[in-house]
N, C-alpha and C positions, 0 to 999 in steps of 0.2 A: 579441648574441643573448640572447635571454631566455629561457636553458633551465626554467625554472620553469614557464614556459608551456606544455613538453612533459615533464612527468610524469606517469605513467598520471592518476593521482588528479584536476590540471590538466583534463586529455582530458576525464575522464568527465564534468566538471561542467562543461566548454565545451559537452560534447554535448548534459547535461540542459536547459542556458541555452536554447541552442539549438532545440529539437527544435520546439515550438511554430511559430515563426518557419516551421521548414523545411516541416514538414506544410502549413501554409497559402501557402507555396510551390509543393510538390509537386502541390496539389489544383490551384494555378492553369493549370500545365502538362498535368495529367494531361487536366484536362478541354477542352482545346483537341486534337479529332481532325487531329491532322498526319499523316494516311495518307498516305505518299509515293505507295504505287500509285495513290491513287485522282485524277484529273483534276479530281473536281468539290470535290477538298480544299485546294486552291492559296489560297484565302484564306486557310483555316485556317493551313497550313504559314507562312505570312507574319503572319498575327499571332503565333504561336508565336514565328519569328524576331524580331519587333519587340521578344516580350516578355523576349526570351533575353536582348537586348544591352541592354536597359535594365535587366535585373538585374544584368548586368557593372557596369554605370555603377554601381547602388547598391551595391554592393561595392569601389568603388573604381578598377574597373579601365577601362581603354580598350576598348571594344567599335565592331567595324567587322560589317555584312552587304557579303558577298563575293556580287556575283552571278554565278550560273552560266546553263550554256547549259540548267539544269532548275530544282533549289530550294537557295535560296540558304545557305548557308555562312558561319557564325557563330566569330568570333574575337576572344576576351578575352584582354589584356594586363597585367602587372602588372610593370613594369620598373623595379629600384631602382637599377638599377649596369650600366653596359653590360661591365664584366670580370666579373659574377659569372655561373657557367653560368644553361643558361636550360630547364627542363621543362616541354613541354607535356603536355596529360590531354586525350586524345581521347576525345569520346563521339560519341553519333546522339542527335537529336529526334524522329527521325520514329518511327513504330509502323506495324503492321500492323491492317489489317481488324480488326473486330470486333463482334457484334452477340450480344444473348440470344437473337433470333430461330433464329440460324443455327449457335450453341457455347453450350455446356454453360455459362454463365458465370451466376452464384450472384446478382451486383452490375451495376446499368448499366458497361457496360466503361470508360464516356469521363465516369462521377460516380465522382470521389475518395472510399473510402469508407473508414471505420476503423473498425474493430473489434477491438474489445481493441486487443492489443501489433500489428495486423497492418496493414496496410492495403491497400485491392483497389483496380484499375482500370489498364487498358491504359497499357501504361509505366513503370510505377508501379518496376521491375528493366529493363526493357529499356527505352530506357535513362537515361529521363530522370534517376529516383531518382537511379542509381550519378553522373550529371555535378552535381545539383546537392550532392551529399553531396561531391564533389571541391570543389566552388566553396565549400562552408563549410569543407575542410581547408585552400585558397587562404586563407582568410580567416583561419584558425587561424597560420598558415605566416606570414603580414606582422604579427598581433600578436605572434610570438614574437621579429621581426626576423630569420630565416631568409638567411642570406645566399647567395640563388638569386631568377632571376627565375622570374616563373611565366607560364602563357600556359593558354588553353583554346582546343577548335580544337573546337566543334560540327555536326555534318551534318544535314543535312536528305535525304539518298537511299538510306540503308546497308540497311535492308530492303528496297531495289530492284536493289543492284549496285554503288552508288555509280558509276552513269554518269558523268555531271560531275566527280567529284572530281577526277582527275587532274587536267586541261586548269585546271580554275580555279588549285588549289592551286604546280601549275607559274610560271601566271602573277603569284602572287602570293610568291614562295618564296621574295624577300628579307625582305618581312614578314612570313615565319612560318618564319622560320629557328630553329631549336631545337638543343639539345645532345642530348635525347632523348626521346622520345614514350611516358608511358605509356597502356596502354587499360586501359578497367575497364569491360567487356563481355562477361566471360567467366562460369563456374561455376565450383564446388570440385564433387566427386563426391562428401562425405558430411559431413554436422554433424561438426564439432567437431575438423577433418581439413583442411587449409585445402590447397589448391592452387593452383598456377599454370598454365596452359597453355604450352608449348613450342614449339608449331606449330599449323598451321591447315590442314583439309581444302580445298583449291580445288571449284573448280565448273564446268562445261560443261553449258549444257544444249542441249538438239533438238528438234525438232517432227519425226515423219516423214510424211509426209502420201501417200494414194496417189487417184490416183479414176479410176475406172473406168466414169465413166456422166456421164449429166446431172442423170437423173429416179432418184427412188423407185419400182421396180419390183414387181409381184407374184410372190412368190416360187412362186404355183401356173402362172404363166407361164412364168416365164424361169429358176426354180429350175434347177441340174445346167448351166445353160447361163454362165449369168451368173458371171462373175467377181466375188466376194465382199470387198472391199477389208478390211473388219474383219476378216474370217477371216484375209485374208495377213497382215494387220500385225499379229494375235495368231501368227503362223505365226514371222514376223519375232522380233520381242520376245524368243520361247521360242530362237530359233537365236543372239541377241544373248547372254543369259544364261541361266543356270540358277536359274529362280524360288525354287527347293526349298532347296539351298544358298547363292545370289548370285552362285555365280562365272561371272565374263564369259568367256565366250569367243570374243570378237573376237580374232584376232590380234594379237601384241605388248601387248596391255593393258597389262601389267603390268611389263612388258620394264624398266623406269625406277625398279620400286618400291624402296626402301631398308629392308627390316625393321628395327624398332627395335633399338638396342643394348642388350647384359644390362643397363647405367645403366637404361633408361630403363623395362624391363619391372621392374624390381627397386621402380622408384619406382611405376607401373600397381598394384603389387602391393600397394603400403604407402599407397594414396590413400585406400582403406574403401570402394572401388566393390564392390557384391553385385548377384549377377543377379537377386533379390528386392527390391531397394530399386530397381533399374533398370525392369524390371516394375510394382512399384505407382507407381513417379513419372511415369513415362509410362502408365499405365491399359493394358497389352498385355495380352493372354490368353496369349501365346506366341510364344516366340523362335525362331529358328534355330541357335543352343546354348544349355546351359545351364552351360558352364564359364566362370566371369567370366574368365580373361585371356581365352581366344580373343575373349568376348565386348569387350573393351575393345579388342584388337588391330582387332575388325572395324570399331567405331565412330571410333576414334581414327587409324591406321596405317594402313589398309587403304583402296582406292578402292574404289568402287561403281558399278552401273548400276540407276535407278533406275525405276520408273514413276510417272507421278505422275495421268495419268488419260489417259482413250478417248474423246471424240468423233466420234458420228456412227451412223447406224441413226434406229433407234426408244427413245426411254427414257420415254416413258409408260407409265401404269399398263396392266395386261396385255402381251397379245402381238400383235404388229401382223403381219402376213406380206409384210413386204417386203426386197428385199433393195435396200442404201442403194447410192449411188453413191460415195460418197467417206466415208474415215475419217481419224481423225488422232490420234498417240500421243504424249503430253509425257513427255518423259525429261531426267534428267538423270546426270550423273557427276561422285563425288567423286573429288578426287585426291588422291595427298598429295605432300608435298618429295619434288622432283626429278622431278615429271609435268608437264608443263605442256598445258595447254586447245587450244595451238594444236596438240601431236600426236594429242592422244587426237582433237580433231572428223576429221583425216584418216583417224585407223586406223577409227574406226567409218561417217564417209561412204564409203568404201572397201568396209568390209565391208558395209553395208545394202545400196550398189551390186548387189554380185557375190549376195546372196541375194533382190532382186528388182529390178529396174532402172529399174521405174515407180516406185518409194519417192520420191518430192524429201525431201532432208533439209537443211532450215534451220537453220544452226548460231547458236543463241541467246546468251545471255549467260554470261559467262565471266570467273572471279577465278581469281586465279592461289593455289597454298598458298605454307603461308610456313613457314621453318624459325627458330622463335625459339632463344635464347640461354640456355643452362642455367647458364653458368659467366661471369664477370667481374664486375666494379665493380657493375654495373647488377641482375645477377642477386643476388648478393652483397645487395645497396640490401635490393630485396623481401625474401630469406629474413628480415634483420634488423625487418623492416615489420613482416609476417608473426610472427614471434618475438613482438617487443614488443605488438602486441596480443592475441594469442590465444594468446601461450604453448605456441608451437608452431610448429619449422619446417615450412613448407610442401612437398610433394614438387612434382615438374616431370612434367605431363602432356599430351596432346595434347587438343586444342578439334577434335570430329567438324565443325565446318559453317564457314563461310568468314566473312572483315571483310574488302571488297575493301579498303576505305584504308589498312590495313596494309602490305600490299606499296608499296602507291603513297605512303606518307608514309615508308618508307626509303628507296626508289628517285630519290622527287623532291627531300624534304628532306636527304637522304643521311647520316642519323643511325639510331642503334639504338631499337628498339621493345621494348620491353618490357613484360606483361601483370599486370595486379593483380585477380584475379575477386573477387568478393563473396557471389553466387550462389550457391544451390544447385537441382539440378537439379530438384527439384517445383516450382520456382519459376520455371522456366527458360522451357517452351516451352507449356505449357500453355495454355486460355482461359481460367484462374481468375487473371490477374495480379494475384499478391499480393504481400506484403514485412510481415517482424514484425521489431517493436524490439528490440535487442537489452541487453546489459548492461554490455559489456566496450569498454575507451576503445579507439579506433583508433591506428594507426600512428602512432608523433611527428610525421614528416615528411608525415602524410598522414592528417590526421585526418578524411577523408573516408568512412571503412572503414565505415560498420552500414550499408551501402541496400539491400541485395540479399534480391528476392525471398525470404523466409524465411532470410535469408542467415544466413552463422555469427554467432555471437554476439558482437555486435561492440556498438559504443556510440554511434555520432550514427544521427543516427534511419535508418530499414531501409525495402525497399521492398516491390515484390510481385511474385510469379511472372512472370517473363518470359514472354510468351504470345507472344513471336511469332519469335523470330529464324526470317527466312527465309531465311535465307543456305543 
């Protein structure tokens, strides 16, 4: 092994070599729209894949496309010893929507732009940046002679649910068998304060739909008589939770929840989360508290019932006078460890039942939460990663939104998951996806660490504001 190769000093001057090569990397990825949701992106998503596994190749490694029963599933190999353990580094390809027409967005979303130390454009932190920043620490890891295989496992559905993933990953499980999976798709909560994630909020979401008519009616006819389907399922909604507060009151909601332990509120407390840096990094006017634990317990710990929007009426300009025949409510619900999707859809089709019986309620897409690993070997690896580059252990936090492949890469590959964020959160969810260079050499073993959107101050080149995790 050629520890020489991993001193900070080593680091910082592989990253400056570096950085050039990466950026005109990143710009090639950035600017291919691999929207997963969108139908009419499927070419795109496959030249992306074509162009994923032929930068495996020039890196050395063995690159296969896994097809699935949606968008195919990308896997780099770097095997020098079949006894030496083996780490995989999961990332996503794909991004979310994005348009200047339609988000506040400064730079074309899908043209790699630089400026200054930063760089903009969709993906740029979510998540392409953070996989190929892994693939030049891969690359750092085989000149030092590192005695470990390495492996990359990238997706193509993650800001959709990761449908597919399971059923492929399954069928493939002998060739992606691993010792342990790290992900580096997370946030840190504040500059210069590095974090880890611990767990991950699940998800369930619904459609409630009601209708009461065929036609568009006038409301100076059939007004007082007519059954108003929007009114009930705002009637609903408000009997589901408490807008004001958030708190559900479906029966049993909460029956499963585990409040965090003094550890882990002790660690919430030492992360540099502020209800004022939470506020201006997501642009809010106003919260629902303003005391930062409750506030982190609600985001992190706590489930939710969400609304996320209303069809049906009239939504043109003015006031139309009719009253519509059918409406429809998109909601969803976070969980967290020890809730799972398949009880909360029964306690709430239950409850929407019993408060109106014409509701059809459509139980949609569903990941499950995950309870990661504060303590062992693995956890241990990070704090020391963590340490060595930014000179500073990191605390152990929860991740508010879901990575369906998480659960399903412990479950199918039957190995520990462990998270390395990069991120921080102006960078995160935004439509200004940015990322600034940093200064500081990354982890020895993982000298992948500067990609993240305005990410902490790290040293191979950084990415840009994650604009989309839709988990």
């Amino acid at each position: 092994m050629k520890t020489e190769n991993l001193t900070r000093e080593a680091l910082k001057k592989y990253a400056a070599e570096n950085r050039e090569a990466f950026e005109a990397l990143l710009k090639d990825f950035v600017e291919i729209p691999s929207i997963s949701v969108d139908p009419t992106k499927k070419d795109a998503i496959r030249e992306n894949a074509k162009l994923a596994a032929d930068v495996i190749r020039r890196f050395g490694g063995e690159a296969s496309i896994l097809e699935t029963d949606g968008h195919p599933i990308i896997s780099g190999t770097w095997t020098k010893n079949p006894d030496w353990p083996t780490v995989t580094v999961y990332n996503h390809l794909d991004v979310q929507p994005a348009s200047m027409e339609t988000e506040p967005w400064a730079t074309e979303p899908f043209t790699f732009t630089k400026q200054g130390d930063r760089y903009f454009g969709r993906g740029t932190t979510d998540d392409k940046g953070p996989a190929l920043t892994a693939l030049y620490g891969i690359k750092a890891a085989l000149e030092a002679d590192l005695p470990v295989n390495l492996r990359v496992l990238w997706e193509f559905e993650e800001e959709i649910g990761s449908p597919s993933f399971e059923k492929a990953i399954a069928a493939h499980a002998a060739e992606l068998a691993t010792d342990s999976v790290l992900v580096s798709d997370t946030i840190w909560i504040a500059r210069g304060k590095p974090a880890c994630p611990a767990g991950l909020r699940g998800l369930q979401g619904f459609l409630f739909t009601l209708e009461t008519g065929e036609t568009d009616q006038h409301s100076g006819v059939c007004g007082g008589a007519a059954r108003n389907p929007m009114a009930e399922l705002m009637k609903l909604v408000n009997e589901c939770f408490d807008a004001t507060t958030g708190r559900v009151k479906i029966p049993g909601f909460y029956d499963d929840v585990v409040p965090p332990t003094k550890k882990e509120l002790e660690d919430f407390k030492r992360s540099g989360f502020t209800v004022a840096g939470f506020k201006k990094d997501h642009l809010f006017k106003s919260l629902r508290t303003s005391d930062p634990l409750d506030l982190m317990k609600r985001i992190w710990a706590q489930p939710t019932f969400e609304i996320h929007g209303m069809t049906g009426g009239y939504t043109g300009p003015g006031v139309k006078t009719v009253i519509p025949p059918r409406g429809e409510v998109k909601v969803s619900c976070r969980l967290v460890p020890n809730q799972t999707g398949e009880k909360i859809a029964k306690l709430v089709t239950k409850f929407v039942k019993s408060k109106n019986k014409d509701v059809v309620v459509h139980v949609k897409n569903r990941l499950d939460p995950y309870q990661g690993k504060t303590e062992g070997p693995l956890a241990e690896a990070v704090k020391r990663a963590m340490q060595f580059a930014f000179k500073r252990e990191p605390v152990f936090v929860r991740e508010g939104g879901s990575i369906g492949a998480v659960v399903t890469m412990e479950n199918v590959l039957k190995c520990p998951v462990i998270f390395l964020g990069l991120s921080l959160p102006s960078t995160a969810t935004t439509p200004r996806t940015r990322t600034s260079t940093g200064s500081r050499p990354p982890a020895a073993w993982r000298p992948s660490r500067a990609t993240s959107a305005r990410s902490p101050r790290s040293a191979s080149p950084r990415r840009s504001r994650r604009p989309e995790r839709g988990r």
